[in-house]
C-alpha positions in Angstrom: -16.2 11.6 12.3 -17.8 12.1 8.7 -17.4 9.9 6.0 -16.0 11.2 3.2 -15.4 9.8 -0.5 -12.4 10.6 -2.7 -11.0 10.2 -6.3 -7.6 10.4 -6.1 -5.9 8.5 -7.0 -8.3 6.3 -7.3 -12.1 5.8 -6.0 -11.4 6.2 -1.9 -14.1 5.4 0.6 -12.9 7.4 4.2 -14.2 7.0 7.6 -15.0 5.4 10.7 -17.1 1.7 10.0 -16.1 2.4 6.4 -15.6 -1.4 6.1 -19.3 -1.7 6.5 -19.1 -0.6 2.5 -16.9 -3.8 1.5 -20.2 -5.5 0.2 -21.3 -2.3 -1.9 -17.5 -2.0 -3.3 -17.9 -5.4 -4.6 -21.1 -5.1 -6.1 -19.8 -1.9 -7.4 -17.0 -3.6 -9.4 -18.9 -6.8 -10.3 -17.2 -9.2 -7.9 -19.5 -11.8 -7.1 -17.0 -14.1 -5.4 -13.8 -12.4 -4.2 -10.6 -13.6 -2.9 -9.2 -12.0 1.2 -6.1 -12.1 1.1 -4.4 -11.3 4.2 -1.3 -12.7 6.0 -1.3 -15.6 8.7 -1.1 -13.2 11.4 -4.5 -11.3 10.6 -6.5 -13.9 9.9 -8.0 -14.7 12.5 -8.6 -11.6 14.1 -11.6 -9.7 15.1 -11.6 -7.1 11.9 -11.1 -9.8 9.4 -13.8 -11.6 11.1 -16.4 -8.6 11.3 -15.1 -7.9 7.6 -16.2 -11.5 6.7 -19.2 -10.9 8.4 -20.5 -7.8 5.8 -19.6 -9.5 2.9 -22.7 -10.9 1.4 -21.4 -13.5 -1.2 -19.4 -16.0 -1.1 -15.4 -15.3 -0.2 -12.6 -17.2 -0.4 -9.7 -16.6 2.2 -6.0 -17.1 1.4 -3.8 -16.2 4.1 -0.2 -17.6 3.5 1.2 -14.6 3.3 4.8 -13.9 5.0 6.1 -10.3 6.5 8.2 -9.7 3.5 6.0 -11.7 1.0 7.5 -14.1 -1.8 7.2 -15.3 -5.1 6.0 -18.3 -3.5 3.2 -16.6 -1.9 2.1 -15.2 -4.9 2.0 -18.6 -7.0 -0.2 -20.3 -4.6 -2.3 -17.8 -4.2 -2.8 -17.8 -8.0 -3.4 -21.0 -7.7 -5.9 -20.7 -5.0 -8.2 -17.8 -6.8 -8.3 -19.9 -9.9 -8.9 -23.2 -8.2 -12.0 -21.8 -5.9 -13.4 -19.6 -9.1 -12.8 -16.3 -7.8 -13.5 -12.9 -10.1 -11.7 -10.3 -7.6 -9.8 -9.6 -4.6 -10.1 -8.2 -1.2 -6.2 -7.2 -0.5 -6.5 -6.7 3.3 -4.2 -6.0 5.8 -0.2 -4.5 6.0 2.3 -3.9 3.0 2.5 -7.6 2.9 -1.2 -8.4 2.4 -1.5 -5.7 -0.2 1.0 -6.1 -2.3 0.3 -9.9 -2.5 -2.9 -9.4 -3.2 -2.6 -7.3 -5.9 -0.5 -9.3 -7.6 -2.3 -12.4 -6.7 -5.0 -10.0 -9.0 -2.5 -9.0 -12.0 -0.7 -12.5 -12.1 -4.2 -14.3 -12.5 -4.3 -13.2 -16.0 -0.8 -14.0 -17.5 0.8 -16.3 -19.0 4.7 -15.2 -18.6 6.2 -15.7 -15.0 5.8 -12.9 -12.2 9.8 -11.7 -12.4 9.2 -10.7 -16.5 7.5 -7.9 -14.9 10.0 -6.7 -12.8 10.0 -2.4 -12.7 12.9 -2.0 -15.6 12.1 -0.3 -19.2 9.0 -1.1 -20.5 8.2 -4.5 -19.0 5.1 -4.0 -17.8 4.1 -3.9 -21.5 4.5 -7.1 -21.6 1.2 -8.1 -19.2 -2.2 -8.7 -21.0 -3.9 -6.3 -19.3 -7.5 -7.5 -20.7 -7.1 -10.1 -17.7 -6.1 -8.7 -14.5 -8.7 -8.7 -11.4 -10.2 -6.1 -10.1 -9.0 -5.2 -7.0 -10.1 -3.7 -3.7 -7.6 -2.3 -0.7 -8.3 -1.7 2.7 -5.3 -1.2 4.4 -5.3 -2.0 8.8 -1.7 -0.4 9.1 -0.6 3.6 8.1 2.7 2.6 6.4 3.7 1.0 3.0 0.5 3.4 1.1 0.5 0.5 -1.0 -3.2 0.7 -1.0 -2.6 3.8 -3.2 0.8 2.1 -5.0 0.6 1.1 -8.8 3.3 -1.8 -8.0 4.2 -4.4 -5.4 7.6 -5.9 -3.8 7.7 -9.5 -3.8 11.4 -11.3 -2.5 12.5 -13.7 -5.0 13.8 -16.4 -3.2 15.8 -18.2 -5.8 17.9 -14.8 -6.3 17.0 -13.1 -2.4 16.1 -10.0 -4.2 13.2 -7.8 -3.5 11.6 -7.1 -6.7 9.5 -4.6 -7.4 6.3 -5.4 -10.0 4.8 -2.8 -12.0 1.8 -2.3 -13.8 -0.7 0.4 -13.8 -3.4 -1.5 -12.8 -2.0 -2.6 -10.2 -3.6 0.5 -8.3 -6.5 -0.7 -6.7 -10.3 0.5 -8.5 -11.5 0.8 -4.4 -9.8 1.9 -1.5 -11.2 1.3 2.1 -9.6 3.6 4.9 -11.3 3.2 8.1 -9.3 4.3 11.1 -11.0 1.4 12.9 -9.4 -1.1 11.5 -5.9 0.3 13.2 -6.9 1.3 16.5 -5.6 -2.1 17.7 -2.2 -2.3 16.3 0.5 -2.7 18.1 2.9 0.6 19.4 5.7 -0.4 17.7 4.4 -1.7 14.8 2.3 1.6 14.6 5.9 3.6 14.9 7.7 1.5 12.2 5.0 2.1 9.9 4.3 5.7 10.8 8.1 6.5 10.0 7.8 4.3 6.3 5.4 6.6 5.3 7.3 9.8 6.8 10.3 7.8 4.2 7.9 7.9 1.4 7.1 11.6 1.7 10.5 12.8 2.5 11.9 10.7 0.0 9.1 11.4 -2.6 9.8 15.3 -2.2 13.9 15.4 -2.2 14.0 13.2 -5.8 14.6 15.5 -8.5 12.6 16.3 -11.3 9.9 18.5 -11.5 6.6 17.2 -10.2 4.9 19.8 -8.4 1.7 17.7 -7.6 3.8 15.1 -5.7 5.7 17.4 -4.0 2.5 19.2 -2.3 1.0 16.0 -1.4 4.3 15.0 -0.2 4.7 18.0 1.8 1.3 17.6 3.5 2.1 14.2 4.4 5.0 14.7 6.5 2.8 17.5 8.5 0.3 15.3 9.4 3.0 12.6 10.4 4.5 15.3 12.7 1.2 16.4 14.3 -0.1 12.7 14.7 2.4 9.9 14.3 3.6 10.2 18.1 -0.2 10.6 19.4 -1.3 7.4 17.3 1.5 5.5 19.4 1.2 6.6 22.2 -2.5 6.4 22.4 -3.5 3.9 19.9 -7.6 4.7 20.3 -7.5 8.1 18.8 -9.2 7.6 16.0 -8.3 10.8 15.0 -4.5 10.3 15.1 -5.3 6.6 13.1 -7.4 8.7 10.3 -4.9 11.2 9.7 -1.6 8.4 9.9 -3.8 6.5 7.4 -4.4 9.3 5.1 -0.4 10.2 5.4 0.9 6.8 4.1 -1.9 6.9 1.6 -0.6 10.4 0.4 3.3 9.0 0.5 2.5 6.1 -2.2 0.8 8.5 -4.3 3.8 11.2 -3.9 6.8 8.6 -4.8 5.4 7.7 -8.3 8.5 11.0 -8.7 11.1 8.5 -7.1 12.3 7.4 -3.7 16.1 7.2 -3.2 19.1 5.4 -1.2 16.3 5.1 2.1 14.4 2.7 0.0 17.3 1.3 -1.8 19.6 0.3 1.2 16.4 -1.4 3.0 15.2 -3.7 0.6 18.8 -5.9 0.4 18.6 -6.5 4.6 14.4 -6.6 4.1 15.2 -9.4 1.9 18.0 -11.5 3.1 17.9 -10.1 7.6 13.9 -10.4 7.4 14.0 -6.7 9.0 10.7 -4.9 9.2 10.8 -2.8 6.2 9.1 0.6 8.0 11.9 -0.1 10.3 14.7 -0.3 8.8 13.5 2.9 6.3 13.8 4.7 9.8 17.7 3.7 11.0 18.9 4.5 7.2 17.3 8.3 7.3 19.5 10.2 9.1 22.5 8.4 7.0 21.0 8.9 3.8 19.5 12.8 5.0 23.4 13.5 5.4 25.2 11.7 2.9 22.7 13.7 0.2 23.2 17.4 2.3 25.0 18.8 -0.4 21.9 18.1 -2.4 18.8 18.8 -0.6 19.3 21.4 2.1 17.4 24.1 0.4 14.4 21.4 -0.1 14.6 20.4 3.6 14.6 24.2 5.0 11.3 24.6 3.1 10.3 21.6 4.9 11.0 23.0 8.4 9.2 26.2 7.3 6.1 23.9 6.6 6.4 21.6 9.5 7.0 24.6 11.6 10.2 22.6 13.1 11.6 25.1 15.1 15.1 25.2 13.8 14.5 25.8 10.3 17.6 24.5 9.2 19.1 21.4 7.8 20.8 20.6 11.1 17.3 21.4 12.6 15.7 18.7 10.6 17.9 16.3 11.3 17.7 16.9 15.0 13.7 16.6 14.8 14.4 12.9 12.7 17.0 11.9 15.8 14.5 12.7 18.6 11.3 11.4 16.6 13.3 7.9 16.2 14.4 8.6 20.1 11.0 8.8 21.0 9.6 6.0 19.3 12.3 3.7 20.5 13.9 3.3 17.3 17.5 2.2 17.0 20.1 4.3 15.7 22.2 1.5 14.6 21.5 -1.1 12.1 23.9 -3.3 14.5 21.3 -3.2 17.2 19.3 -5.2 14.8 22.0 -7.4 12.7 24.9 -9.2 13.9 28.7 -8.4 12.0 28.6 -11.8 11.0 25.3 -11.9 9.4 26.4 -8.6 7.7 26.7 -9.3 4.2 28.4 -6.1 3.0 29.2 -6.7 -0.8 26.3 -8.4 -1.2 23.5 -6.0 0.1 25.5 -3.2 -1.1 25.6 -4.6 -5.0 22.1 -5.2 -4.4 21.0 -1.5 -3.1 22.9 0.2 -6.1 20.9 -2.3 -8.6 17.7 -1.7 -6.9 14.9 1.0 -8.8 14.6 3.3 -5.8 18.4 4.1 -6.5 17.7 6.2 -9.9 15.7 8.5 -7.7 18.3 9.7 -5.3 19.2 13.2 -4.9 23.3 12.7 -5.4 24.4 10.1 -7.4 25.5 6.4 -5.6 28.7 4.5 -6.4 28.5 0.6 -4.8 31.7 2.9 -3.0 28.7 4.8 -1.5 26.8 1.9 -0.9 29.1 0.2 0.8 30.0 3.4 2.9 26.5 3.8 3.7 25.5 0.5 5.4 29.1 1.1 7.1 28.0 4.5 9.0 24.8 2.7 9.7 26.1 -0.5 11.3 28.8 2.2 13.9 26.6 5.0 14.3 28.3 7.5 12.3 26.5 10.2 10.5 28.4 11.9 7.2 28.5 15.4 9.2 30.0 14.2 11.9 
């Protein structure tokens, strides 16, 4: 495979052994002592170990890092860069690595606490933005794109709402994709991922608003999910497959800075307070949110199945190709399969997915009616055409 480097969105090194480059993209930025951050899970495996093993200066590891990462997480870590004298960070691993990482990197410079910086208005003026780390991404899963994402989600625990942090410089100065790092990951983990980044690019391209950029890249994502997503599961050494499912969730982060929508919105409330797997859940709610916003979108989705090549090029076709994707991946079609009734907090996750950000950004406008209606069809089965 060649090597290949790109500059969009930002400075991306691409390629087998790429990782081999993690010394030369901290010399590069003028991190002499950098900060891994990873999650417990990753840390002591072989690629953080071979990583390790090419850095030539000193690193620091911190590693308490949780599936759907906390405040908490992000205060100790803070803590921990300060307290060892590091000048960077190496955010390595999933969504949850990433994202706490990077703002392990932005919150090392301020003085205001992390939720002043929540994605409303104009908050992330607030941020000294003299002060933030610089910040290198090498993602080891094709999924959250968050390596390529000018924001993080972090759970508040006090409130048990996932919060998404903005700032521009939150986007990483180097990106690290090297299929290698993947080719060990587990199937299912590799098909929850591969559909949040087929969420990302769907979403991305159905918000409104005219963004013509994000819509290309968008489109191009979901056609190399389609081509390789179900090859990358189902044979998890084709490095190929990994390359191309890396490049995809890369593309989706970089699409969605036009929006995401009700997908997004309705995961993060049962992310935050079920501990689902947030690629996973972005998979049940599709169809359910694909149908409630039909009325909306079916023109955008028949272009889709004219680029994808789906067969039917319809809406009805699309949706069929999302049902036996999910069917072939062994994905649930119920959100009950995953969450008991009584551990179904339906006024509460609904209030929380109409307040989330990703809600602006969907095609039809949501009621907490909607909402509520919503997590409904998902918990029997039932899809709004039916």
């Amino acid at each position: 495979m060649n090597k290949f480097n790109w500059n969009y969105p930002t400075t991306m090194w691409v390629g087998e052994n790429r990782i081999k480059d993690i010394s030369l993209a901290c010399k590069t930025l003028n991190i002499k002592k950098p900060l891994l951050v990873t999650d417990s899970d990753l840390v002591n495996s072989e690629i953080v170990k071979k990583t390790l093993e090419n850095l030539n200066v000193t690193t620091e590891v911190y590693s308490n890092v949780k599936g759907n990462p906390t405040g908490t997480n992000v205060i100790e870590g803070v803590s921990f860069y300060k307290k060892k004298n590091c000048d960077g960070v190496i955010a390595f691993g999933g969504g949850s690595g990433l994202d706490v990482g990077k703002a392990i990197a932005f919150m090392s410079g301020q003085k205001l606490p992390i939720w002043d910086f929540v994605d409303i208005g104009d908050n992330w003026t607030k941020a000294n933005s003299d002060f933030i780390a610089p910040i290198i991404a090498v993602p080891t899963t094709a999924g959250t794109g968050s390596e390529t994402g000018r924001a993080s989600v972090i759970l508040n625990e006090e409130t048990g709402v996932k919060n998404i942090i903005f700032h521009p410089k939150f986007l990483p100065s180097i990106v690290i994709l090297d299929p290698l790092l993947t080719v060990e990951l587990p199937a299912k983990i590799t098909a929850a991922t591969g559909m949040d980044a087929l969420a990302h690019n769907l979403e991305a391209y159905c918000a409104p608003g005219f963004h013509p950029m994000a819509d290309g890249i968008a489109l191009e994502g979901m056609k190399l999910i389609k081509k390789w997503l179900l090859e990358a599961v189902n044979n998890g050494s084709n490095v190929e497959a990994r390359m191309n499912m890396l490049t995809a969730a890369s593309m989706g982060s970089t699409a969605f800075q036009k929006g995401l929508g009700a997908i997004h919105s309705l995961s993060h409330p049962v992310n935050a307070l079920n501990n689902i797997h947030h690629g996973l859940s972005n998979a049940i709610f599709m169809p359910y949110v694909l149908t409630f916003n039909k009325d909306m979108i079916e023109n955008k989705i028949i272009k889709v199945c004219e680029y994808l090549e789906i067969e039917e090029k319809t809406f009805n076709g699309f949706l069929k190709w999302i049902l036996d994707l999910r069917k072939k991946l062994d994905i649930p079609h119920k959100l009950s399969d995953l969450i008991n009734e009584k551990d179904f907090e339906l006024d509460r996750l609904s209030q929380m997915a109409l307040n989330d950000p990703s809600t602006g950004g969907n095609p039809k406008k949501l009621t907490i009616s909607d909402m509520k209606t919503l997590y409904q069809y998902s918990m029997t089965g039932k899809l709004f055409n039916e």
